[in-house]
Backbone as ProteinMPNN parsed JSONL, in Angstrom:
{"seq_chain_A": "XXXXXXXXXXXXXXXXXXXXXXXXXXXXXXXXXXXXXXXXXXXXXXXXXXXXXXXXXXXXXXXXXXXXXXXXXXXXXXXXXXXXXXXXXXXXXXXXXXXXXXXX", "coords_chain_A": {"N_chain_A": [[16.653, -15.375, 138.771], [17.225, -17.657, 140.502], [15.032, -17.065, 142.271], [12.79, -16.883, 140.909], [12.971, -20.082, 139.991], [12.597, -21.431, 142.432], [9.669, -20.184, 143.238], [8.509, -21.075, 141.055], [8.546, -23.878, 141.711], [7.721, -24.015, 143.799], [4.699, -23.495, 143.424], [3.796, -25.106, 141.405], [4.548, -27.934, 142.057], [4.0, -30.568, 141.229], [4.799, -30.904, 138.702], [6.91, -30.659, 138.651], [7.49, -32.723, 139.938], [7.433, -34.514, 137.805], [9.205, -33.693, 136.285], [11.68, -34.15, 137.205], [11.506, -37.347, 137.598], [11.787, -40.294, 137.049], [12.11, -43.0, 133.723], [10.848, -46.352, 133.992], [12.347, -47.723, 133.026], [14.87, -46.727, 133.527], [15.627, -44.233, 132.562], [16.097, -40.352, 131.832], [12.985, -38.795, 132.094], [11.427, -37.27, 129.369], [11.774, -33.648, 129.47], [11.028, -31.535, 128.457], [11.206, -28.312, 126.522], [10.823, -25.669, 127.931], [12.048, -26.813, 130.532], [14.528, -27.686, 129.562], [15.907, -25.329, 128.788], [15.68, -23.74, 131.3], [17.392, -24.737, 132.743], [19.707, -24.563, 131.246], [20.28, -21.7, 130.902], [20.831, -21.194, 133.237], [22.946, -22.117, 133.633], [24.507, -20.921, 131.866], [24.657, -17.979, 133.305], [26.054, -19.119, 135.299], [28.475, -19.362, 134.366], [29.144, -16.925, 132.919], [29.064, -15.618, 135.468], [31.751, -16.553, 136.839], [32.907, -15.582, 134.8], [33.221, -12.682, 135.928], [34.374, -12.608, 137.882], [32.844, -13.576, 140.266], [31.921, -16.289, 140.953], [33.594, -18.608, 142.138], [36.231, -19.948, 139.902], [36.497, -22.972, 138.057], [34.569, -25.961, 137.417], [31.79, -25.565, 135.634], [29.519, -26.779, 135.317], [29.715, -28.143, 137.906], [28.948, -26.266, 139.452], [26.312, -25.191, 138.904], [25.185, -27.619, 139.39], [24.969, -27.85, 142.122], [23.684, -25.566, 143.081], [21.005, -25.518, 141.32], [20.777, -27.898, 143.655], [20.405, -26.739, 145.845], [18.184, -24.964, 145.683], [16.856, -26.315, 144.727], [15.933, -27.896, 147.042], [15.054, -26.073, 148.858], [12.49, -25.372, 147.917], [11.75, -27.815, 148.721], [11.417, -28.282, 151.47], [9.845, -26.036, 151.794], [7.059, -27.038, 150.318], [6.607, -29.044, 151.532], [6.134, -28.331, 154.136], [7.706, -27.825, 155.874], [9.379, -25.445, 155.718], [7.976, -22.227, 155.947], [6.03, -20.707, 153.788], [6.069, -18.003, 153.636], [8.494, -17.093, 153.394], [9.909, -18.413, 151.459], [10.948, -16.931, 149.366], [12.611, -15.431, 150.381], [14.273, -16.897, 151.227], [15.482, -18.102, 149.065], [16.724, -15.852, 147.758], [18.715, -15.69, 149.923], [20.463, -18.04, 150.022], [21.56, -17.538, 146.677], [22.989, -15.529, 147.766], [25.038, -17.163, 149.822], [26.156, -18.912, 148.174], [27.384, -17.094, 146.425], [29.401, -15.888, 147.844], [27.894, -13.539, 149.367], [27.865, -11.628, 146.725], [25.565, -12.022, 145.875]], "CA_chain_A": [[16.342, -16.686, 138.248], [16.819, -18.597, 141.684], [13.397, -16.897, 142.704], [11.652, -17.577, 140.017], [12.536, -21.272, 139.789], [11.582, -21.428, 143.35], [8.489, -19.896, 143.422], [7.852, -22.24, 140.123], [8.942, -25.245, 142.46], [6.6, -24.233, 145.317], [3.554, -23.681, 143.027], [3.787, -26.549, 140.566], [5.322, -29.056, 142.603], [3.655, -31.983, 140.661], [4.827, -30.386, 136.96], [8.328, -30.348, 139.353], [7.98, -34.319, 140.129], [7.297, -34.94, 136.481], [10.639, -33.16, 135.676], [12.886, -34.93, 138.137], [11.168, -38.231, 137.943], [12.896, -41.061, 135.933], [11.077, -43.595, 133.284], [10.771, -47.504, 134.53], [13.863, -48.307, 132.447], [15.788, -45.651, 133.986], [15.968, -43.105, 131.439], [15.41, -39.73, 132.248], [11.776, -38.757, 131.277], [11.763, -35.44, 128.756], [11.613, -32.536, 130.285], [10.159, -30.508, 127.73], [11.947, -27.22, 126.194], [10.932, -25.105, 128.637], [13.234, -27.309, 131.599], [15.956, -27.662, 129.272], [15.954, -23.806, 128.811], [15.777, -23.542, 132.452], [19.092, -25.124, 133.366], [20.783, -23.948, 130.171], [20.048, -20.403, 130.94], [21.241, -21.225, 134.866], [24.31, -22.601, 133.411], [25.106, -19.35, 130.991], [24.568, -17.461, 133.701], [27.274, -19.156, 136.172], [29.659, -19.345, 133.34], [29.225, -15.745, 133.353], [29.578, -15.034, 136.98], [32.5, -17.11, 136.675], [34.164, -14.857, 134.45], [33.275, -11.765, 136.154], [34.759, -12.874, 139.562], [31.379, -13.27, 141.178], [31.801, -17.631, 141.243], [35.161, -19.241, 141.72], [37.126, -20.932, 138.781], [36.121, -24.97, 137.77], [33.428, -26.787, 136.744], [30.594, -24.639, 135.583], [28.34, -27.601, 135.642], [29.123, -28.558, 139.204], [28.333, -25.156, 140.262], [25.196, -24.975, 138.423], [24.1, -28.869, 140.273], [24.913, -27.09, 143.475], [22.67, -23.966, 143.009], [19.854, -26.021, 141.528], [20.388, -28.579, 144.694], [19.72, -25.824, 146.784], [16.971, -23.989, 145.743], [15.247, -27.506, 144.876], [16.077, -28.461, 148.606], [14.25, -24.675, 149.432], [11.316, -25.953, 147.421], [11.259, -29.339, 149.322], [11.321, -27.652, 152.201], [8.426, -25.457, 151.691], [5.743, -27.708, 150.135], [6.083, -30.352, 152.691], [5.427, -27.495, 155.292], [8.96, -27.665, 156.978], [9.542, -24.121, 156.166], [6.817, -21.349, 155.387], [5.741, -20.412, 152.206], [6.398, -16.19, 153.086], [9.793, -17.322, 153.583], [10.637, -19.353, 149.869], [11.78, -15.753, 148.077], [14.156, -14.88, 150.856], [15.517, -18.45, 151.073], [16.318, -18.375, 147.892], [17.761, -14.803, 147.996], [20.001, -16.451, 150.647], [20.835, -19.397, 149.119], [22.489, -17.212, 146.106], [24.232, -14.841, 148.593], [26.027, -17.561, 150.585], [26.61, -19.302, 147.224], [28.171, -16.187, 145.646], [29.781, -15.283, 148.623], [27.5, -12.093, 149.129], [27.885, -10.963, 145.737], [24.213, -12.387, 144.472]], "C_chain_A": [[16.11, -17.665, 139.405], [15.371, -17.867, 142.42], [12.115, -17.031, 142.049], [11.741, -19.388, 139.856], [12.057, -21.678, 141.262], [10.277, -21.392, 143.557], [7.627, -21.409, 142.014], [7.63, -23.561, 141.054], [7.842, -25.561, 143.467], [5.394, -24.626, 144.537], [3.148, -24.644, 141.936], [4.935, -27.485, 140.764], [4.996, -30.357, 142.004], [4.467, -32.044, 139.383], [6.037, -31.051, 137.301], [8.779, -31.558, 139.572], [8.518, -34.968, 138.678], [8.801, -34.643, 136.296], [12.194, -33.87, 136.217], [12.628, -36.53, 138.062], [11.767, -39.08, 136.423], [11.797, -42.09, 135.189], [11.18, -44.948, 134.121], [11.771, -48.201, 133.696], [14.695, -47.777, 132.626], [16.451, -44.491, 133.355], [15.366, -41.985, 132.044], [13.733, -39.217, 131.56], [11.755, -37.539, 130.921], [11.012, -34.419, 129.466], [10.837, -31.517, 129.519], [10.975, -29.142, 127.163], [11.972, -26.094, 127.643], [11.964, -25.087, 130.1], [14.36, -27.123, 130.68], [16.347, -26.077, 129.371], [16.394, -23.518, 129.827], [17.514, -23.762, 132.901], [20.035, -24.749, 132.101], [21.305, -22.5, 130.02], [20.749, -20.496, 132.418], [22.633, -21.294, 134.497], [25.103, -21.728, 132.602], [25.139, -18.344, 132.383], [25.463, -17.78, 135.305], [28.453, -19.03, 134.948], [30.097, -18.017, 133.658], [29.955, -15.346, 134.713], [31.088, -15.252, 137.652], [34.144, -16.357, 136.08], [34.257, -13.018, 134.758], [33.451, -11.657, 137.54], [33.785, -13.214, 140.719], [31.627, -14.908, 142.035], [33.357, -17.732, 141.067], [35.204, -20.023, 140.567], [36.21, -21.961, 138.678], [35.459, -25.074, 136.723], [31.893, -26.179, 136.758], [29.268, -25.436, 136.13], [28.204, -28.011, 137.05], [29.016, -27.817, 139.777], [26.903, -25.026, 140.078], [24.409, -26.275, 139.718], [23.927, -28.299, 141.577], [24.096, -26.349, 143.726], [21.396, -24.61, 142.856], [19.662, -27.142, 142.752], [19.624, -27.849, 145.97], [18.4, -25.452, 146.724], [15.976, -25.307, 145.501], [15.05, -28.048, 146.724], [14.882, -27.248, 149.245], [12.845, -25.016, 149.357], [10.649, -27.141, 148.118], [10.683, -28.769, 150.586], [9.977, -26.917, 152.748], [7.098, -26.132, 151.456], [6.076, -28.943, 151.048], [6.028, -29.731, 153.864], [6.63, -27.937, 156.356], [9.375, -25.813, 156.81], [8.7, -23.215, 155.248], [6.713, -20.862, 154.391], [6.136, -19.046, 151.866], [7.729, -16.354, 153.2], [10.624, -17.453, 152.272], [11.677, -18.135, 149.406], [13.256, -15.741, 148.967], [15.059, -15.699, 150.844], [16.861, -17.903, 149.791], [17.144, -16.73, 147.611], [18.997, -15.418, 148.154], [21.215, -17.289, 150.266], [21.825, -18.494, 147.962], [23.237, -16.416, 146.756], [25.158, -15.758, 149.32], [26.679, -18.678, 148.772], [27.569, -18.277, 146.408], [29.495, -15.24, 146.748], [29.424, -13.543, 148.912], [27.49, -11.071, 148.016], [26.613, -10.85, 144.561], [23.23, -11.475, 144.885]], "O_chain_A": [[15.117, -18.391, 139.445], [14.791, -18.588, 143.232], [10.948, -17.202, 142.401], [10.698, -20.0, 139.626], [11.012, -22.328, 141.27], [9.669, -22.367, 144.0], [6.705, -22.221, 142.104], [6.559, -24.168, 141.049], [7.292, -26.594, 143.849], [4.915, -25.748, 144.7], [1.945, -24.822, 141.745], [5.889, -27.76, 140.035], [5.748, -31.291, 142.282], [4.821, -33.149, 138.972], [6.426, -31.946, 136.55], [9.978, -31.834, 139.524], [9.53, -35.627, 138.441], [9.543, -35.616, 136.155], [13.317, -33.993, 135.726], [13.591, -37.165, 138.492], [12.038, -38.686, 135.289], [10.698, -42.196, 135.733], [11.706, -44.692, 135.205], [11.885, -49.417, 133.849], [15.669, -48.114, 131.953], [17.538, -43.971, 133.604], [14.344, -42.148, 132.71], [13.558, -39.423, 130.359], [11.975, -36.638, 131.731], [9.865, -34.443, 129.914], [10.057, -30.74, 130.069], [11.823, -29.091, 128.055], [13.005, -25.803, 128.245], [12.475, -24.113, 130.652], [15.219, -26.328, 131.061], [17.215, -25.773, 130.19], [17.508, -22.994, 129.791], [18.431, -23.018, 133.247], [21.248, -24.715, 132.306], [22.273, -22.102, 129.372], [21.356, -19.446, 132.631], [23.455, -20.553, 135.036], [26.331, -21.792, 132.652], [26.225, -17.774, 132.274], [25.534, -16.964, 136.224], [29.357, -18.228, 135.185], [31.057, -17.765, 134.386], [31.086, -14.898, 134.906], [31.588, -14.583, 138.556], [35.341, -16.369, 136.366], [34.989, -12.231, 134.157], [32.879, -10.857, 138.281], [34.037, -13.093, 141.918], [31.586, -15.0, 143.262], [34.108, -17.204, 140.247], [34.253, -20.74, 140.256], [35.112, -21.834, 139.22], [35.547, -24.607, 135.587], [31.056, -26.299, 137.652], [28.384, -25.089, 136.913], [27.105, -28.236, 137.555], [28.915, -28.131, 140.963], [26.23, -24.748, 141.071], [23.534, -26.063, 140.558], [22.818, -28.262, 142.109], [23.634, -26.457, 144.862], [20.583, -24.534, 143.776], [18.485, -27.418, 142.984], [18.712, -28.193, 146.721], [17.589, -25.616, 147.636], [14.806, -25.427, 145.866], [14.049, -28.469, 147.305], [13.975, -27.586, 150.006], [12.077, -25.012, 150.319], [9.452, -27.425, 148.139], [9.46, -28.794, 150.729], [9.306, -27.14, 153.756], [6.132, -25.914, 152.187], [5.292, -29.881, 150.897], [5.862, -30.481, 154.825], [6.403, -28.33, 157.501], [9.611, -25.102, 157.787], [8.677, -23.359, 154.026], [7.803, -20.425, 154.021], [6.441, -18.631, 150.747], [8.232, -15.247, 153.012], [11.667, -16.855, 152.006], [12.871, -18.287, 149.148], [14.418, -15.917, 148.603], [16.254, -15.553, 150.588], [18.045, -17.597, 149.652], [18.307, -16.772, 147.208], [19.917, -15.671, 147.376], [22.439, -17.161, 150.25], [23.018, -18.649, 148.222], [24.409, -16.476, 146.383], [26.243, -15.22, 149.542], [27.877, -18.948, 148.679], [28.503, -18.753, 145.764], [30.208, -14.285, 146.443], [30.197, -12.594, 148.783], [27.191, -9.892, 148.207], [26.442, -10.315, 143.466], [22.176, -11.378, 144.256]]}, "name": "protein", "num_of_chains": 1, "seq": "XXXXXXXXXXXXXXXXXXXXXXXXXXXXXXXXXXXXXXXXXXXXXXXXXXXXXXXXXXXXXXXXXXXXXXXXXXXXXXXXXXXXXXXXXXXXXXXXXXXXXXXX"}
């Protein structure tokens, strides 16, 4: 999942503003089913890991903001040509191995 929302991130980076970007009254602006899905499915899937020793104990949700901070940071990264585009997958490999402590 963290390589696919990556690779999403790199190649529709505008779709990617839209999704993060807030209205002019400060509301967030809808995301559409497909985003909510996205992080609802991220967030079943630390819960999980959670209870199969993979993620420490807590707050599911502030593991989840963590994971997507990352891999959106990976994404930033890449389309503003700080780090190379054949690179993104392994990042984000990375990114869940030091997050899972080698277990992703």
């Amino acid at each position: 999942m963290a390589v696919a929302y990556v690779r999403f991130a790199v190649h529709d980076s505008a779709l990617l503003d839209v999704m993060f970007a807030r209205k002019k009254d400060g509301g967030p602006v809808d995301m559409g089913e497909g985003a909510v899905r996205l992080f609802t499915d991220m967030g079943v899937l630390i819960r999980e890991a959670q209870e199969a020793g993979a993620l420490p104990p807590g707050d599911p949700e502030r593991l989840r903001l963590l994971l997507v901070a990352a891999l959106q940071g990976i994404a930033v990264l890449v389309t503003s040509g700080r780090a190379p585009l054949d690179r993104a997958e392994s990042l984000a490999h990375d990114a869940v191995a030091l997050f899972t402590g080698g277990a992703g």
